[in-house]
Structures are given as C-alpha cells and as structure tokens.
N, C-alpha and C positions, 0 to 999 in steps of 0.2 A: 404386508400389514405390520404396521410398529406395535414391537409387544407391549401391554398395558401391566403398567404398575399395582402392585397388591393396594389397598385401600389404606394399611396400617404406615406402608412404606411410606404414601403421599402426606396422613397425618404427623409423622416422624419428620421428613424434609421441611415441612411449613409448620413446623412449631414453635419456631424463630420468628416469626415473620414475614417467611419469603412467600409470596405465591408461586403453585406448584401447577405444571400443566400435566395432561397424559392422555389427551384428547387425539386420535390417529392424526388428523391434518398438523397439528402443534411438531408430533412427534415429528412425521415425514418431514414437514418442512426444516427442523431444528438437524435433521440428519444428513442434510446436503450441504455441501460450499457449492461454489459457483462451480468447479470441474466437475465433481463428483462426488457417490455418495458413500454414508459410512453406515455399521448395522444398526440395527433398530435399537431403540434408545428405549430405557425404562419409563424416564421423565422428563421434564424440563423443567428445573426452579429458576423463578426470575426472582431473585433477591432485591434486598428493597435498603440495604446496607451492611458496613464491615461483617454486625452482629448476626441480622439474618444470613448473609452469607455462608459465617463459619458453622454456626450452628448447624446449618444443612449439610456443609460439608461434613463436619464430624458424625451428623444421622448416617449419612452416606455409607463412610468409611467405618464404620462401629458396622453396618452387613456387610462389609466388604466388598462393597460395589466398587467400578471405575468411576472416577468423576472426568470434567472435562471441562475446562473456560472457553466461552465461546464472548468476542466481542460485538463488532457491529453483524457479523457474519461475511466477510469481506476476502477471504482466507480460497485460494486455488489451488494448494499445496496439501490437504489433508492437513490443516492444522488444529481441525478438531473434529476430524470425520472417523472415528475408532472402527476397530478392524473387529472387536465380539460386541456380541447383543446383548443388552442389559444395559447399560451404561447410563449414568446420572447427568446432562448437557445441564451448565450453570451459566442461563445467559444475562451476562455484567450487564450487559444494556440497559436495565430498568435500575444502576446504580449509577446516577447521572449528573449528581449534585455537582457547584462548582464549590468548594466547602471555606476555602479562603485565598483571600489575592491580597498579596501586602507586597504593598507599593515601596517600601523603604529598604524589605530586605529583597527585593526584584524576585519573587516567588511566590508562582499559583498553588495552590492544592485540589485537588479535582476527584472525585470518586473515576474508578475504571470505565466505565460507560459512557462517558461525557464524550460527544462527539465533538473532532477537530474544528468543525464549522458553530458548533456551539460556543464552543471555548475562545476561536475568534473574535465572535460575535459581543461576549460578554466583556475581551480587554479592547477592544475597539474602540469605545469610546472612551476610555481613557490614556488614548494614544499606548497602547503597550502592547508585546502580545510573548508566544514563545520562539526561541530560535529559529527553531524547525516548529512550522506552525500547521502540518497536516497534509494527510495525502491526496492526490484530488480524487478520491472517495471518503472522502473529510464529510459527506451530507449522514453517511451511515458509519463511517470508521469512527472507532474509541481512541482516546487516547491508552487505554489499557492493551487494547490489541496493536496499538503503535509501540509501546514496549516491548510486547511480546515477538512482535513478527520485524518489530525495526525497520519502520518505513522510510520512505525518501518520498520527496519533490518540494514542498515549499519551503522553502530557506536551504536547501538543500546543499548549492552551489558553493554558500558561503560558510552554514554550520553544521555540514556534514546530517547526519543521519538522525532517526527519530527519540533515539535511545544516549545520543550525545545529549540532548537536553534535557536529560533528567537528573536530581538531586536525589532525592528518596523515594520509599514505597512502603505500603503495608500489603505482606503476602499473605494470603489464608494459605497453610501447609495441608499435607494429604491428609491429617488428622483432625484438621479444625483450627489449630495453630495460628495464631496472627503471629507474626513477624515483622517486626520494623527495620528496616538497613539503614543505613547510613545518617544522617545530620540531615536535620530539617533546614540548612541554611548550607553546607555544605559536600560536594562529594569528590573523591573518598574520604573517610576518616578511621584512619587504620587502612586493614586491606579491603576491596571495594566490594562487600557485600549484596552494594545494591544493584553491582553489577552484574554478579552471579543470576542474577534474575531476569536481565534484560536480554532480548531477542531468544530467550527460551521454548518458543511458542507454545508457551504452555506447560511446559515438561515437568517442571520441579515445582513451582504452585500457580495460583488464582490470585492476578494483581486485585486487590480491593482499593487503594489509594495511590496515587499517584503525587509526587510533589516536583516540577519543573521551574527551570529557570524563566525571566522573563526580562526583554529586553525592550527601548524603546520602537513605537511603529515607525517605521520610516516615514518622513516625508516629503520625499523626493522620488521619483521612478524615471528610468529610462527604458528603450526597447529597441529592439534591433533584429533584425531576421536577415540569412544569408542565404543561398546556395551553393553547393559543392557538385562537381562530378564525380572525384576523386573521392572513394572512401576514406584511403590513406592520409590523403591532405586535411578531410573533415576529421577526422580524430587526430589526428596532431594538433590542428586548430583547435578542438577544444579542450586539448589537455593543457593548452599554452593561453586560456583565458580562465579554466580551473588555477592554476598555479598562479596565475597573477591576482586572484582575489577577487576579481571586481564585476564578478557575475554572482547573485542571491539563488540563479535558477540558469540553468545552461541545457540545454533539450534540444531534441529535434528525433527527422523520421527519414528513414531509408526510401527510395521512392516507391517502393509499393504500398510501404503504409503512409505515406501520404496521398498517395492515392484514394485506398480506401476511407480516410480523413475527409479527404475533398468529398467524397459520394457520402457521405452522412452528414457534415454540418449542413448549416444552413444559414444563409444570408441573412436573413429576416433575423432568425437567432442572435447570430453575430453582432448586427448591429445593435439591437435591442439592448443586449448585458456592456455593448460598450457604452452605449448613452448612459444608462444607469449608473455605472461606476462614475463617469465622471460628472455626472448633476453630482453624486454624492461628494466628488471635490469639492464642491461649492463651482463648478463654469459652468453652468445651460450652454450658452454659445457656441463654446467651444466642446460640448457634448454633444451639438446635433451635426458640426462639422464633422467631427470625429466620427459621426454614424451615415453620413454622406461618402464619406474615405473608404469605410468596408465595403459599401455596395458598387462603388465606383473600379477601387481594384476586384472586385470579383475574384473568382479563384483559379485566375490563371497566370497568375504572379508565379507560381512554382513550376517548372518546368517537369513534366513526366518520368525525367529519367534523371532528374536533380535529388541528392541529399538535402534536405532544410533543418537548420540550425537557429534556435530562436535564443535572444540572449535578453536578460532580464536584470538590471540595476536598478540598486536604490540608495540612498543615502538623507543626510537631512536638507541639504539643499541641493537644489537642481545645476548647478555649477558640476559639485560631485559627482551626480548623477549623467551629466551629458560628459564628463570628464569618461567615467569607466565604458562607457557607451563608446566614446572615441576610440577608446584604447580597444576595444575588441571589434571595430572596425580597420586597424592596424593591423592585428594577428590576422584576423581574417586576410587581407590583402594581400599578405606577405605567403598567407597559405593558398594562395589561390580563387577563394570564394568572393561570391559576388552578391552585392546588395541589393534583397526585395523590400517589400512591400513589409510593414513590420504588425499588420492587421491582428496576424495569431498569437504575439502573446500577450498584446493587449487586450484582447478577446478572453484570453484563459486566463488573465491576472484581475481581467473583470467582473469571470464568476468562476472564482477558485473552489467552490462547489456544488458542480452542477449537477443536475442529475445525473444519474449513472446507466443511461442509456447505453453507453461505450459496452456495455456487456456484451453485445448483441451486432455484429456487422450491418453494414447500409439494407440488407436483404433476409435480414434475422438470422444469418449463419453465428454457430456458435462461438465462445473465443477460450483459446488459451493462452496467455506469455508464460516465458520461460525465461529467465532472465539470469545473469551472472553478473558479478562486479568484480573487474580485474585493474589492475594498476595500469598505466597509461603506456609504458612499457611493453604490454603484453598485449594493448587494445586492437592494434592493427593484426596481428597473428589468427588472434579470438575469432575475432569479424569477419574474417577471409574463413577458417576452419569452419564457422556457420554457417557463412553462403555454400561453400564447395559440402556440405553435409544437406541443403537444400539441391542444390545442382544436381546430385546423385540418386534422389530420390523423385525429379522432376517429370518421371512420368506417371509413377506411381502418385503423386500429389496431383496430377488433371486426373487421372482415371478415377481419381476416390471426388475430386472438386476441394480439395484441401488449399489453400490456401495461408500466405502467412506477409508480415511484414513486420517492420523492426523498428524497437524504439531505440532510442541513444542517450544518456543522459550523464551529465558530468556530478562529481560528490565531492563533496569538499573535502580535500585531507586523506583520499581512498582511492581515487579513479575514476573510471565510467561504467555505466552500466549499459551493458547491452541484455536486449530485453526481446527474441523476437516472439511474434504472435503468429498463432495458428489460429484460423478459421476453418469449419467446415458447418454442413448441415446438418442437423441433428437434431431433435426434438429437444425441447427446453425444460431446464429446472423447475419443481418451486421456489429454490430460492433466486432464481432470475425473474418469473414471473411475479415476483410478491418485490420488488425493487427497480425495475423497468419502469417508465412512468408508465403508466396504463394506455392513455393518449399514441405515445408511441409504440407500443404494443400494438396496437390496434391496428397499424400502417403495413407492420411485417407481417411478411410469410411464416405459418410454421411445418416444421416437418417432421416425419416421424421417423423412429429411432431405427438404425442401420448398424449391426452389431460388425461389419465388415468395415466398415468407414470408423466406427469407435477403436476398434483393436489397431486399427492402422495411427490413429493420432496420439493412443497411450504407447506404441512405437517411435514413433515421431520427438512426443517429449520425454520419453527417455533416452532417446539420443542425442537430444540437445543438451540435455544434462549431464553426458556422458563427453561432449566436447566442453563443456565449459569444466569437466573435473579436471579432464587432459590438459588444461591452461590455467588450474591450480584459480578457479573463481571462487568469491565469495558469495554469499547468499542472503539472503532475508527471505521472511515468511516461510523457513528449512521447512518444517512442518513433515510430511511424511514422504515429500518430492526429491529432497536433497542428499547429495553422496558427502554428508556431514561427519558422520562419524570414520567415515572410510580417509577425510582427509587429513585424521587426525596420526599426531604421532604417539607409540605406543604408551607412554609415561601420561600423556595429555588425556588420551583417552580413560585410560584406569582412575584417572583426576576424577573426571566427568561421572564416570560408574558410581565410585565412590561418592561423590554429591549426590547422584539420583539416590542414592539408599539411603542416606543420611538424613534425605526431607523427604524420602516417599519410601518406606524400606518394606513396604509390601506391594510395591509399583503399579498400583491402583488412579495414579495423577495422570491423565492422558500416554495412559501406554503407547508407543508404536512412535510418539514425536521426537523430533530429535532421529530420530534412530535407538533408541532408547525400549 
C-alpha cells in the first residue's frame, strides 16, 4: 500500500496551482513504468504550468522530500521509479500547451507534456513539423520525456536523435529555480547549457518548456522493404544507406521478432490506417488499391528465417523521393538482400501513432528491450556477442518460456541501434493495463506472477547490458538500467558529480538516475 501524504503536505504542493493526488490507485499506478516498480510515493502533482510546477517543487524541497519528473510514463529503464518511500512524482502530462509556433524563425515552443502525436498533429496542417518528430509511442510520449530520455524513430534516419532537435528549455531546479538555457532562436550560445540538460532522464531538473527547431513536411515519400539471410550483410547494408543520407527512417527485425510481428498485427488493421493515410493525400482510388495490395500480399512476403529491413524516403518531389528509394535498392543488391513486398512501412508511416498494444506479446506475454547504439564499425561484433549470449542461455530461456527478438535501426550521424526484446509471462502492470487499448486487453491471456521466471529475466537484461558495455554502446532512456557512469572516464565523471551538486546539492532531484 502507497504511503499517503499528510493533509498540510497536499495543501503546501497545490498552492500554486497544481492539482495534487494521494489516492492508493493514483499512487500505485504513478509508481510503475512498464518493467518495473519503484517505492511508494508520498503524492503525485499534476501541474497545470512553469508557475505551478515550481512552486510545488520548491514546497517539496523546502521538507526535503525527493522529487521526480515523470512524462508520458513510457520509461522501462527506471527513469522515474525511486529506490526510498516518500517521494513527490510530478507528472508534466497535464502541462500540455503548444505555447507558440513562428513560422519565420522555423521554431515551436511547447510546454513538457505535449505529446509527439499532438505536436504533429497541430504543425500538419501548416505543412511543417520537427526534425525528429516522435517516437512510435508518440500517442502518450512527451516531448519533455523526449528530452529527457532522447528518443529515436521518426526522422531519425536523417536527423539523428530527439534531443538533436532542440533549441532551448526552461528547467524547474531541485529548489524551485526556473532556468532558461540557451537562445530562443539559436543553439549553443556560449557553452551549450541546454545541452547539459538534454538526455538526463531526469537527474539534474524537471523540463517545464521546451523550444525546437522546425522544418518543412515533406511531400514526397518513398518505400521499400528488403530481405537478408545474412546478419552481417544486413548491417553493412544499413550502415551504407545510413551514410549516404537518403533514408528519414531505416528499420527492420531479426526473424524472430518478425515473427512475433507477424502473430500480432492484423490484416484488416493494416489495411485500414493504409487507406486513411492516403484518402488524406487527397487519392481515394489509389487508397483503396493500396488497401487491396496489403490484403493480397498477406504475410508471407517475409520468409521465417529472413532479416527485414524497411527503408523510408521523403523529399519534396517524388522524383527525389523514388531517386533515394533507388539508391537503397543498389546497396541493398550489392549486399546481398532481396526485394519484398513494401506493405510495413507504409502501414507504420500510416499511423505513426498507434496504440501502444506492442507492450504486451500476440498472447499477453510481458516485454522488455534492451537496447545499445554503437557505431557501424562495431555493429556486426555487437550483434553476434547478442545472439552467442542468447545461444548460451537457450535452454534455460524454453524452461522459464522466455522468449526474445531484435529490433535494428539505423541514427543518423551515430550508428544503429540494436535493440533485443525479451518476452515472458508474467502478470501485468498498471501501468500496461491503464494504456493497452482495453479491446485488446480483453483478447489476451493473463497470468500470474512467477517470482523464478522474474529473477531469471532481470538476469537476462542485465547481461545484455553487460554485453553492450563490453562493445563500449550508447544509450538513451539510461534511467537506472545503464552501465553510464561506469563508462565514464575519471575527469568526466567528477564533471558530472560536480553538475549534480551544483543544481541539486542536496540530491533530492530523482536520486538513483543517471547512476547518480
């Protein structure tokens, strides 16, 4: 049971403004990420802006409590799941505003809550949008928690990462403190202040505003989907369409997890968000052709024991567009892969936020990724150290029913990301059941909790994190999963320390993140 907040405490926090919860279900549910849970929590303010924000966080920190930012809640890494009880969850979500978009100096400004899919949605029809425009849990991800945990996928390919596309910020500090970094029109200015903030998961403060760059919408898209046998050939091939530019989005799935892909979507689905996207071109016709095409190939385009590789161009005319599309039908050739059916990623570029059923396997088994991003140099090494680290645990993985498959994805200017996932069965969250569409909830099995199958999977992902340190990988969403500070070198680190004391010198700001 979550400990309940003294009555003076809750008038104290929402004296600003913010609404204050401290109701058990508010608590428990605010005390989970999707892996796992963190101690019971004193409260939860849902602020209502900059003002109410700080103001509670100053109540906060004036008892000396822990505070803690929480965005969409989208986080598998402990990035806001605290290790003591008491603790104050401030969740940005209900700070959602879009607060200004000028068009002439190409920059949004958005409160931290504002989700990816909203922020979309609102430069859309003014043909604009951001770089990197959200992760495909963009229905509940913040752009705040895009800063914080520095996501990847959309524009990814070509503008690198979530936190490349930022300008400025205003922090609430561990005392209440607003702080502004950098130029409202440019970054950096001086040394990059507002950088110091970015992919912190939380460690040093509470993003309150965000201000990003903004570029025009394409309009133009291409698509293209490949097969590989050959791991080695498929990561060479995508690091040799990474470096030539001319993919927005470069992905794909190891055959297990396209496996498990194949047993959850669904045809009827499929087609459906394709015809919609492109009525919304302005082509009916060629919308319902296009949803004739998915049902036709069905899903046996991808061969069982095939890697798939989806590749994603855009530009402003389709010239450019079937141009870069060309060119990564070349690399591909020259690497061995072969051409399918190009259904998935016009399917996922058709509803770039969909629900977020993916939580949960074709049969309700639970999920975890673990993921590393390493230079393209290092990707084939990585990838093999994965597999042969699954290989060795392969009987112990049937005897528990663990299961796992791998995502792949190229970053612009960085590498790829390898990303495998664990499945098993295991009784479910609240915060999986309060974000799962219900509908589909209602299809799966559930099961109950197996403390021998648990202990073997937090085994599991810490040795996958334990191979990706061994091949010197990067990270996002570090949160309280990542061997971050261990890959630090001694001067860098005492850097780091020194910053934490500096904006939180009684380390009251999400203790235990970072490594911190």
């Amino acid at each position: 049971m979550a400990t309940l907040a003294e009555p003076d405490l809750i008038q104290a926090l929402a004296a600003g403004g913010a609404r204050v919860s401290n109701d058990p279900a508010t608590l428990d549910l605010f005390a989970h990420d999707i892996f796992s849970r963190g101690a019971d929590l004193a409260a939860v303010v849902h602020p209502v802006d900059t003002a109410s924000l700080a103001a509670a966080v100053r109540a906060a920190s004036d008892r000396g409590l822990t505070v803690v930012p929480r965005g969409g809640g989208m986080s598998y890494t402990g990035g806001y799941t605290l290790g003591q009880k008491g603790g104050v969850l401030f969740d940005t979500a209900t700070m959602s505003r879009i607060l200004d978009i000028n068009e002439t100096d190409m920059t949004v400004t958005v409160e931290a809550g504002c989700t990816w899919a909203a922020l979309h949605e609102a430069l859309r029809p003014r043909g604009l949008r951001t770089p990197f425009w959200g992760t495909l849990s963009g229905i509940h991800a913040t752009v705040g928690g895009g800063m914080s945990q520095n996501g990847i996928f959309w524009g990814t390919g070509r503008y690198g990462t979530a936190a490349q596309s930022c300008v400025a910020m205003e922090v609430v500090l561990a005392d209440g403190t607003v702080l502004k970094t950098g130029s409202e029109h440019t970054r950096p200015y001086g040394p990059d202040l507002t950088g110091l903030f970015l992919a912190d998961t939380g460690a040093l403060g509470i993003k309150a505003t965000i201000t990003l760059r903004m570029v025009p919408e394409a309009r133009a898209h291409g698509y293209a989907s490949f097969t590989f046998t050959d791991p080695d050939a498929y990561l060479a091939a995508m690091a040799e369409i990474e470096r030539a530019g001319i993919a927005t989005e470069c992905f794909g799935f190891d055959p297990r997890l396209n496996a498990i892909r194949m047993q959850r979507d669904s045809l009827a689905t499929d087609a459906k968000q394709l015809v919609g996207m492109m009525k919304k071109q302005g082509s009916v016709l060629k919308a319902l052709k296009e949803g004739v095409k998915v049902v036709a190939a069905g899903r046996s385009f991808i061969d069982e024991a095939s890697f798939s590789m989806h590749v994603l161009a855009e530009a402003n005319i389709q010239q450019a567009a079937d141009a870069d599309i060309a060119s990564a039908r070349a690399i591909v050739a020259r690497h061995g892969g072969t051409e399918v059916e190009n259904t998935i990623p016009k399917i996922v570029r058709a509803n770039p936020f969909g629900p977020l059923n993916m939580m949960l396997g074709a049969q309700g088994e639970r999920w975890a990724p673990i993921h590393g991003l390493v230079p393209h140099s290092r990707a084939q090494a990585c990838y093999k150290a994965v597999v042969e680290l699954f290989d060795a645990n392969a009987d112990r993985m049937e005897r528990f029913g663990v299961t796992h498959g791998t995502l792949i994805a190229a970053v612009g200017g960085s590498g790829v990301v390898i990303e495998p996932c664990l499945y098993w069965f295991d009784a479910r969250n609240p915060l999986i059941d309060n974000t799962v569409e219900p509908a589909h909830l209602k299809k799966l099995e559930s099961y109950p909790h197996d403390p021998e199958i648990w202990a073997f999977v937090q085994e599991m992902k810490c040795a996958i994190v334990d191979v990706f340190f061994a091949h010197n990988a990067a990270h996002f969403q570090i949160g309280r999963t990542y061997r971050y500070r261990d890959s630090l070198a001694p001067a860098a680190d005492a850097l780091l320390v020194a910053l934490k004391a500096a904006v939180d010198p009684r380390g009251i700001m999400n203790p235990g993140s970072l490594g911190l």
